[in-house]
Each structure stands twice: as structure tokens, then as C-alpha cells.
BALUMTI-147514 format. One record per residue (C-alpha): residue number from 1; x, y, z. Coordinates in Angstrom, 2 decimals. Layout:
// residues N
lodren / px / py / pz
NUM / X / Y / Z
...
END
This chain:
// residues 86
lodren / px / py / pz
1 / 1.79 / 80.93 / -98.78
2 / 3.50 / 79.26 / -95.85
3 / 7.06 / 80.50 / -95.26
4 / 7.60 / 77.59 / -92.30
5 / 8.76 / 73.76 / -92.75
6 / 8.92 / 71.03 / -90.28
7 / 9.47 / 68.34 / -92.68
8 / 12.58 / 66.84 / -90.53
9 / 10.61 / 65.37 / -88.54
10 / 8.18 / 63.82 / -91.10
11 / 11.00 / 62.02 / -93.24
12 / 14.19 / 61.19 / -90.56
13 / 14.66 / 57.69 / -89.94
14 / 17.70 / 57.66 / -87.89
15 / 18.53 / 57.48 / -84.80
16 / 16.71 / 59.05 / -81.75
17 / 19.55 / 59.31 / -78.81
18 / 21.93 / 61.82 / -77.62
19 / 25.39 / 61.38 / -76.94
20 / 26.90 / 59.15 / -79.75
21 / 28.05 / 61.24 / -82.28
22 / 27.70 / 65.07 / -83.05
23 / 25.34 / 64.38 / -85.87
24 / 23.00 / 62.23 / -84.28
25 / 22.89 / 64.52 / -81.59
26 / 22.39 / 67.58 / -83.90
27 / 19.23 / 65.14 / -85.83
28 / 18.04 / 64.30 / -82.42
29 / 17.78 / 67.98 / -81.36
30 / 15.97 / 68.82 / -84.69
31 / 13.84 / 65.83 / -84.25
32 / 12.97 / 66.71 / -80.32
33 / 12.49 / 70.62 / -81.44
34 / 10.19 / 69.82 / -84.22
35 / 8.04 / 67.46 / -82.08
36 / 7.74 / 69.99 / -79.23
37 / 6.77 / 72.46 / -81.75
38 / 3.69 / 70.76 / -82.96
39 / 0.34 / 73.17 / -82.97
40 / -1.39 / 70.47 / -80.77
41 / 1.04 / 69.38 / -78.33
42 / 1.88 / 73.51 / -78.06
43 / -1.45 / 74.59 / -77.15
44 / -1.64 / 71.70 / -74.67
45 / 1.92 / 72.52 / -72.73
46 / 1.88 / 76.12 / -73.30
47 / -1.30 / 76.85 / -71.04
48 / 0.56 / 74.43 / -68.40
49 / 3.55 / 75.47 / -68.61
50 / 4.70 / 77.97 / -65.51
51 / 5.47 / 82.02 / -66.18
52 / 9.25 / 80.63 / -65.15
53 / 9.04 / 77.84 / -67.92
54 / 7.64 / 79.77 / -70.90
55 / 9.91 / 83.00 / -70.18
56 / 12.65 / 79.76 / -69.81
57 / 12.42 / 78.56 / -73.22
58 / 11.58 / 82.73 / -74.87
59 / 15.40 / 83.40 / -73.15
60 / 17.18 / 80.37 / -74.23
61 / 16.09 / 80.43 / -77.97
62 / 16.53 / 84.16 / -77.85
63 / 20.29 / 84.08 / -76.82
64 / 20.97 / 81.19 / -79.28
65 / 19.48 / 83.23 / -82.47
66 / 21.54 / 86.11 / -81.15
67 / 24.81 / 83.99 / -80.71
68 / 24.60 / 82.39 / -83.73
69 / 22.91 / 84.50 / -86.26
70 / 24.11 / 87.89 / -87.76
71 / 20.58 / 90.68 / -88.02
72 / 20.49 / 89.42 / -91.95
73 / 20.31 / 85.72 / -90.83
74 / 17.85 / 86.22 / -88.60
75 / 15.50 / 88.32 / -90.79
76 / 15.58 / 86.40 / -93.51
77 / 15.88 / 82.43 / -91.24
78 / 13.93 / 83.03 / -88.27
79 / 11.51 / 85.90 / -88.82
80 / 11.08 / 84.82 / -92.43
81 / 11.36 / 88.47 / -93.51
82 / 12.68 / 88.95 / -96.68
83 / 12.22 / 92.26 / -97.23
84 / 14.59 / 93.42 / -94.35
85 / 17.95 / 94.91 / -95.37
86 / 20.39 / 95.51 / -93.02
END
């Protein structure tokens, strides 16, 4: 059974832009993140992408799930684990 959904991206139909408001920026972040995360266009940039560049992106969304997300959250959001109890 898949655990993951990118359906965002397959259903918004507002706005693309940053900068107006803070929930067309939030959208547009969900929409961009979605996009970039597409198997083909992944397998394409990964192999491209410098050491620098891939640890760039690992870091950032590392940090952000640690900022944001308590060890529950992040079992059961991000590593789709729901088995885990903290």
C-alpha cells in the first residue's frame, strides 16, 4: 500500500507566484516541492546535481523537520512510521 501523496500538485489551480500573500506563498512552495519531487525529473537532476547541491538540499530539509516537528511528528509525517512510540 502506498503511504505517500502528492496530490497538491495534481488538483491546485491557484496561483503560482511568491510574494503576495502568505498562503499563496505557502501553495506555491507545496506546488514547487511537489514538482521537484517527481520520480522523473529526480532521477534526471539528482545524477547532475553537485556533492555540494545534494548534501544542500539533505541539510536544509533536515533542519526544517527538526525545527518544526516533535520525534512523534516526524515518525508518524515524514518517515510514515506508525509503529514508532516515543
Amino acid at each position: 500500500m502506498e503511504q505517500h501523496t502528492h496530490n497538491f500538485i495534481e488538483t491546485y489551480q491557484g496561483l503560482v507566484g511568491y510574494g503576495l500573500d502568505r498562503e499563496t506563498d505557502e501553495n506555491t512552495v507545496i506546488y514547487y516541492l511537489q514538482k521537484f519531487s517527481d520520480d522523473t525529473l529526480m532521477r534526471h537532476l539528482a545524477s547532475r546535481m553537485t556533492p555540494e547541491e545534494l548534501e544542500e538540499i539533505f541539510m536544509m530539509i533536515n533542519r526544517i523537520l527538526k525545527h518544526h516537528l516533535s520525534e512523534d511528528e516526524y515518525h508518524r509525517l515524514f518517515l510514515k512510521d506508525d509503529h514508532h512510540h516515543g
